[in-house]
PABAPA-691362 format. One line per field, with one value per residue (C-alpha): x, y, z; residue number from 0; residue in three letters. Coordinates in nm, 4 decimals. Layout:
<atoms>
east = (X | ...)
north = (Y | ...)
up = (Z | ...)
nr = (NUM | ...)
rest = (ALA | ...)
</atoms>
This chain:
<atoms>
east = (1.3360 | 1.1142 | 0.9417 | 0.9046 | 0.6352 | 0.8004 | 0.5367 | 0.6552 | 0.3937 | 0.5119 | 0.4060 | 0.6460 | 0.8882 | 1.2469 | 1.0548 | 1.3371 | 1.0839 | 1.1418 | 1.5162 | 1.5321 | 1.3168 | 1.6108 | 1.8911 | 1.6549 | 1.6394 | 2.0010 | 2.0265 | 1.7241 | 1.8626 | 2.0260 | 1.6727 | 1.4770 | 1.3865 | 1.1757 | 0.8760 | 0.7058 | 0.3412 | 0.2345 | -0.0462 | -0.1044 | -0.2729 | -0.5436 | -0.8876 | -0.9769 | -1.1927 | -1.5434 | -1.7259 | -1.9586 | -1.6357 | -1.6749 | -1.6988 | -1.7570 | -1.6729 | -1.3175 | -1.0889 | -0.8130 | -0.5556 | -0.7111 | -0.7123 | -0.3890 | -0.3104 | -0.4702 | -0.2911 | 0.0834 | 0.0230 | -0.0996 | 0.1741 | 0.4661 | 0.5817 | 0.6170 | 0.5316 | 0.7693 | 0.6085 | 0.8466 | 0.6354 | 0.6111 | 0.4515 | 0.1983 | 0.0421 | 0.1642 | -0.0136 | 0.0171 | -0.0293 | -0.3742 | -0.2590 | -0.1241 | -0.4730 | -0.6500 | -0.4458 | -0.4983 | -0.8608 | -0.8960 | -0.6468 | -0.8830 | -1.1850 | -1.3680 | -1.3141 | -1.5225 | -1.3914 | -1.0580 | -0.8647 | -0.5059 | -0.3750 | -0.4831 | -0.1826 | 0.0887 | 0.3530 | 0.4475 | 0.6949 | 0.7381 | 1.0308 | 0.9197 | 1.1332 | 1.0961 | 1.2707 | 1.2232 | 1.4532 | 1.2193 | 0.8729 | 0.7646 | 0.7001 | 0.2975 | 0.2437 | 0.4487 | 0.2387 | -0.0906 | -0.0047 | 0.1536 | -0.2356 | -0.3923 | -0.2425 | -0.2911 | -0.6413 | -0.7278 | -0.5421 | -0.2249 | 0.1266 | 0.3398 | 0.6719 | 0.5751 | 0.9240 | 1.2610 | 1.1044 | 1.3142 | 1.2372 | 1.4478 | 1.4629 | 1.6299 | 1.6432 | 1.7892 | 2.1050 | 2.1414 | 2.2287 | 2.5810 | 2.7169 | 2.9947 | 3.1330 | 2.9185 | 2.6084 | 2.3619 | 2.3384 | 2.2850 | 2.5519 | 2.6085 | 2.4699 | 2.1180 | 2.2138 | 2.2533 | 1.9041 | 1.7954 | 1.9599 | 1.7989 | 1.4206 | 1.4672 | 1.5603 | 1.3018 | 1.0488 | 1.2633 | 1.2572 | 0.8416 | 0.7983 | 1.0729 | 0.8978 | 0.5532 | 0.3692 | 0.1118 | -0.0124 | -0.1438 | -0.2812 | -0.4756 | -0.6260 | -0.7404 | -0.8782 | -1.0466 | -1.1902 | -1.3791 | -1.5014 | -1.6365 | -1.7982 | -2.0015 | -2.1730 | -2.2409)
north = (-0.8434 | -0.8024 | -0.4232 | -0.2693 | 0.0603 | 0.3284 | 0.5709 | 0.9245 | 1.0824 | 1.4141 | 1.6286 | 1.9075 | 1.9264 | 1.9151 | 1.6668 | 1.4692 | 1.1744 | 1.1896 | 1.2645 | 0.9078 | 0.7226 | 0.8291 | 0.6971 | 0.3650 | 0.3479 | 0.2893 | 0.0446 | -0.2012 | -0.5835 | -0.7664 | -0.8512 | -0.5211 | -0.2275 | 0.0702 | 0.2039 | 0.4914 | 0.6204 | 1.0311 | 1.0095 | 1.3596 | 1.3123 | 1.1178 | 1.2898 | 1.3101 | 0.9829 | 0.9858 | 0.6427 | 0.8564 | 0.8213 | 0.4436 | 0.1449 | 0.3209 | 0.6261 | 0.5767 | 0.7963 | 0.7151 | 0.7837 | 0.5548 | 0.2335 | 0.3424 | 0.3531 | 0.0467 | -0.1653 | -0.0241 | -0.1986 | -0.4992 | -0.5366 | -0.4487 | -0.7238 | -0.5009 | -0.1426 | 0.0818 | 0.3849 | 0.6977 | 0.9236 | 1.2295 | 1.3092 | 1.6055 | 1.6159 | 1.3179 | 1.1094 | 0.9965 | 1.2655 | 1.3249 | 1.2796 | 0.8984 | 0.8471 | 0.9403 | 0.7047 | 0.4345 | 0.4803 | 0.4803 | 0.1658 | -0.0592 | -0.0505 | -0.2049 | -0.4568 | -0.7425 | -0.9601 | -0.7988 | -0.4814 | -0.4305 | -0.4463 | -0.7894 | -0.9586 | -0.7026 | -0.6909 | -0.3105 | -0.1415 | 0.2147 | 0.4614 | 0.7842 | 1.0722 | 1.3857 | 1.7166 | 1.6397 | 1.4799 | 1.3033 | 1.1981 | 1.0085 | 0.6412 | 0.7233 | 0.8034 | 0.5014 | 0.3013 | 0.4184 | 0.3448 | -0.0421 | -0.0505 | 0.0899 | -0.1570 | -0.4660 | -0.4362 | -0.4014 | -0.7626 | -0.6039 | -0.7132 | -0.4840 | -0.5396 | -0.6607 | -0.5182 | -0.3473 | -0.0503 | 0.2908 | 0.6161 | 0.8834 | 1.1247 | 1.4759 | 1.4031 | 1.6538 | 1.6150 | 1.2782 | 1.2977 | 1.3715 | 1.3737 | 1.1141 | 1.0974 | 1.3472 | 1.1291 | 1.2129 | 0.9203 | 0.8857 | 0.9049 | 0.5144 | 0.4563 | 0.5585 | 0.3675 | 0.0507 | 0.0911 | 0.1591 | -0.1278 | -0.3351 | -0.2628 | -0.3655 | -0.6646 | -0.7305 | -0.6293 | -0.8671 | -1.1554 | -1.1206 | -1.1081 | -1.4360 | -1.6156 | -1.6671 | -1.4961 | -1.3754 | -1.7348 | -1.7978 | -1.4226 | -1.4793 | -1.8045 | -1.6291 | -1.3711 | -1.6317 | -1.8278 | -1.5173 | -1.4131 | -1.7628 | -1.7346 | -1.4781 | -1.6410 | -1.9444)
up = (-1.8705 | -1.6095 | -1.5299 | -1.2346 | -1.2728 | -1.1083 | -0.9372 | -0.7409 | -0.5700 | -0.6076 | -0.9175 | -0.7857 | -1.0593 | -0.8475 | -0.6112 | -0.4103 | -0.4569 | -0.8335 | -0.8057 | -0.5595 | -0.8412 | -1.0847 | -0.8763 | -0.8442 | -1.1513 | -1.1604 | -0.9317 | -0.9736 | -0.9814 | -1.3044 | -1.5146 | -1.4349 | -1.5627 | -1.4545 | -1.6292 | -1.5299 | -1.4907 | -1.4534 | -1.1972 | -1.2195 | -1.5435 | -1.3965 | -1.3033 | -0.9568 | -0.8808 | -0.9593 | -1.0267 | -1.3503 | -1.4975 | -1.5234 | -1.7802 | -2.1305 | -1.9697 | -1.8102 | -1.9100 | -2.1233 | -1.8559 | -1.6408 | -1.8600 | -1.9382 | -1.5809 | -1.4518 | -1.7554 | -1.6487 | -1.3019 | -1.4382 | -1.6956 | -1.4217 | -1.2354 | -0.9416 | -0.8598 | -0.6461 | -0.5505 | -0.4163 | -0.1929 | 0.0792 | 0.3810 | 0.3461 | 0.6861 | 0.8364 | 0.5598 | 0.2719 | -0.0578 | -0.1572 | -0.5399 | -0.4486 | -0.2517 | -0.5730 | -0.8314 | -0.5777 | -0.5947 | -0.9721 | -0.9733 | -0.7401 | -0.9511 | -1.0934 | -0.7916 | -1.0039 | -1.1271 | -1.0255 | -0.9996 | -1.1367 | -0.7631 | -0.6207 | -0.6426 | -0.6987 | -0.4967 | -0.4014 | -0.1932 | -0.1169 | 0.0526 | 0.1509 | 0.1468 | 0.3618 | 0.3836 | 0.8161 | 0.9923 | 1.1567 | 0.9532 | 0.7076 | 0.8473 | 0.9014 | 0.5029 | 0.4647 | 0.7057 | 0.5293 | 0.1951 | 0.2666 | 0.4003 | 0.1514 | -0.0711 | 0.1219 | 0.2176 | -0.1555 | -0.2218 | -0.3108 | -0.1943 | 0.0139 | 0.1182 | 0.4768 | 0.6721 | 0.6956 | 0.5795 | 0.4773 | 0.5026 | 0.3766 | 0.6050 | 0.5734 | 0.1800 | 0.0020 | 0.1946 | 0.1043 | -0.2254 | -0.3716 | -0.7431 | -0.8501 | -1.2206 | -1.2730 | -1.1970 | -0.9150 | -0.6673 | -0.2855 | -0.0326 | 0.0672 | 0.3981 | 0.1977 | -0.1204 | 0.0525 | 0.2132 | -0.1282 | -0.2795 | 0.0285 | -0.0849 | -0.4328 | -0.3303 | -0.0826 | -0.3945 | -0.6174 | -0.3361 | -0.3108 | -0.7251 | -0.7430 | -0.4333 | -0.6408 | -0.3550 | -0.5810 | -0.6219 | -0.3236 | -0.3275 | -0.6442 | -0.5298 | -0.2382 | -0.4189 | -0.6731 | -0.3145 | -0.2051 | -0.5337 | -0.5640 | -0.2082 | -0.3197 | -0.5846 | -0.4151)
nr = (0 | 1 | 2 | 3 | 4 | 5 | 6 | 7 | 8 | 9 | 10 | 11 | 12 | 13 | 14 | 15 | 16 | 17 | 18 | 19 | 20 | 21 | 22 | 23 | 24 | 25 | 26 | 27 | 28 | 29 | 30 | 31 | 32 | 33 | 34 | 35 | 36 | 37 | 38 | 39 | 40 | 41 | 42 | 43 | 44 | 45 | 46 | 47 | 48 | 49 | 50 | 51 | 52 | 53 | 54 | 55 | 56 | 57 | 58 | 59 | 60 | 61 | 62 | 63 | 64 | 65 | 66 | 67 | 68 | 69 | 70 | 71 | 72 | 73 | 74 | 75 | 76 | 77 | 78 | 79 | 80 | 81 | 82 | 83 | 84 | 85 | 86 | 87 | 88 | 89 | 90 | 91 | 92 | 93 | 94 | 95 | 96 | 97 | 98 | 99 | 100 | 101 | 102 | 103 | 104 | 105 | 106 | 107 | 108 | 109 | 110 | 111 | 112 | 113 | 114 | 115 | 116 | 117 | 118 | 119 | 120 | 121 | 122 | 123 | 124 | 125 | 126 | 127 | 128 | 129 | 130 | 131 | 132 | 133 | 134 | 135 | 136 | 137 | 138 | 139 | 140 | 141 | 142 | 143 | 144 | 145 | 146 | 147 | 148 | 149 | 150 | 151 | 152 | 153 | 154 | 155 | 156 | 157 | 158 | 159 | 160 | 161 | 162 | 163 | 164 | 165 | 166 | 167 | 168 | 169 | 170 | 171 | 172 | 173 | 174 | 175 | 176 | 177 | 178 | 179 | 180 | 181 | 182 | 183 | 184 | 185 | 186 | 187 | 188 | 189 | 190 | 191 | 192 | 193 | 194 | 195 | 196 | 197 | 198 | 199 | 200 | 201)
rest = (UNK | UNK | UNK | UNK | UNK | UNK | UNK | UNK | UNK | UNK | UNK | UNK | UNK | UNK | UNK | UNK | UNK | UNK | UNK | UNK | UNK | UNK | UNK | UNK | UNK | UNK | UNK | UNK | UNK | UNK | UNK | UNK | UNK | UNK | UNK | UNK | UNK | UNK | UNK | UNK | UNK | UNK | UNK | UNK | UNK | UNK | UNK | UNK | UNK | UNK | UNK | UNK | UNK | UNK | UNK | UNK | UNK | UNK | UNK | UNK | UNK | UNK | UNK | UNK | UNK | UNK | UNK | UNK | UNK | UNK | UNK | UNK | UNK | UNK | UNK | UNK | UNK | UNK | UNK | UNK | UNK | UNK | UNK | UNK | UNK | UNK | UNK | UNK | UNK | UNK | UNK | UNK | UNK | UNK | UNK | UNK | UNK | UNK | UNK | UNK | UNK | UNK | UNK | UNK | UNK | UNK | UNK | UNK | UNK | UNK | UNK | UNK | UNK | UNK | UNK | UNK | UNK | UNK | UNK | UNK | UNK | UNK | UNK | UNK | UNK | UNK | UNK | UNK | UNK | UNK | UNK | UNK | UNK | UNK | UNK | UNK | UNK | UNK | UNK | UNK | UNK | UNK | UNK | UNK | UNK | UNK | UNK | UNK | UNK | UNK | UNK | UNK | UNK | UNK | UNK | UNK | UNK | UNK | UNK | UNK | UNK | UNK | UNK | UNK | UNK | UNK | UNK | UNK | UNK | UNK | UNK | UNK | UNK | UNK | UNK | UNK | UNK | UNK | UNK | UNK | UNK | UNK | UNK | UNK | UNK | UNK | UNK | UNK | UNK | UNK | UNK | UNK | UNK | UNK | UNK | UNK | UNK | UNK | UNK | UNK | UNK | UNK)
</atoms>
């Protein structure tokens, strides 16, 4: 069984974002399960908390992304960009850079979901950067934003789920995650990585 670490940048307690990792949960391919992580137990970044002085919640942190085959990270907008919280566990995730952090080579995708009927794609935007320019793997296109959220939702058997125009969609970017963790894309990622590393001690 493979484990995808489920991340919502929302620490609101009825966030939508946490509601829409819930009803992923439930629909992740045959072979995967979801994991979670509670970035708002992390500090706010500051490099004196480093080495022998990480926190705990950091180590802890930085080994759930390197132990998940994937992450999937379920996120607002807060002023057209993405949360301040999801900046911060980021930044604590891509150190130390040397000889690696836990994102090179991690393939990530994200949906953002918004209360506005119209925003959301420039968090999204941000945070597929964010990702790749540290060596990570974002899902590269047919992106999905849920947009007008809370009225997307609807309860059947007595089990809270989306309405099915946005469950399809849903069920779309798992497998475009699932199709960049099968496809070995890491591979050529890491040997990359391991090229310029090398560079720099020639």
């Amino acid at each position: 069984m493979k484990s995808i670490l489920f991340i919502v940048a929302s620490l609101r307690q009825e966030s939508v974002n946490k509601r829409l990792a819930a009803v992923a949960a439930q629909n992740l391919p045959e072979g995967y399960e979801a994991t979670y992580f509670d970035i708002g137990t992390l500090p706010l970044y500051n490099d004196d908390l480093s080495g022998a002085n990480t926190p705990a919640s950091v180590l802890a942190f930085r080994a759930a992304i390197t132990d998940a085959a994937g992450v999937f990270i379920f996120s607002p907008e807060y002023n057209f960009a993405a949360p301040g919280v999801l900046k911060n566990a980021i930044d604590w995730a891509s150190r130390p850079m040397f000889p690696r952090c836990s994102i090179v080579a991690k393939p990530m995708n994200v949906i953002v979901a918004s209360v506005s009927p119209t925003n959301g794609i420039r968090a999204q935007v941000e945070i597929k950067r964010l990702w790749s320019i540290l060596g990570g793997i974002p899902v590269p296109a047919y992106d999905f934003v849920l947009q007008s959220a809370p009225t997307r939702f609807e309860t059947v058997d007595g089990v809270e789920t989306l309405e099915p125009v946005a469950l399809k969609a849903l069920r779309l970017q798992m497998t475009y995650l699932q199709n960049i963790i099968e496809g070995n894309v890491a591979a050529t990622i890491e040997k990359n990585f391991e090229t310029f590393i090398a560079s720099m001690k020639a």
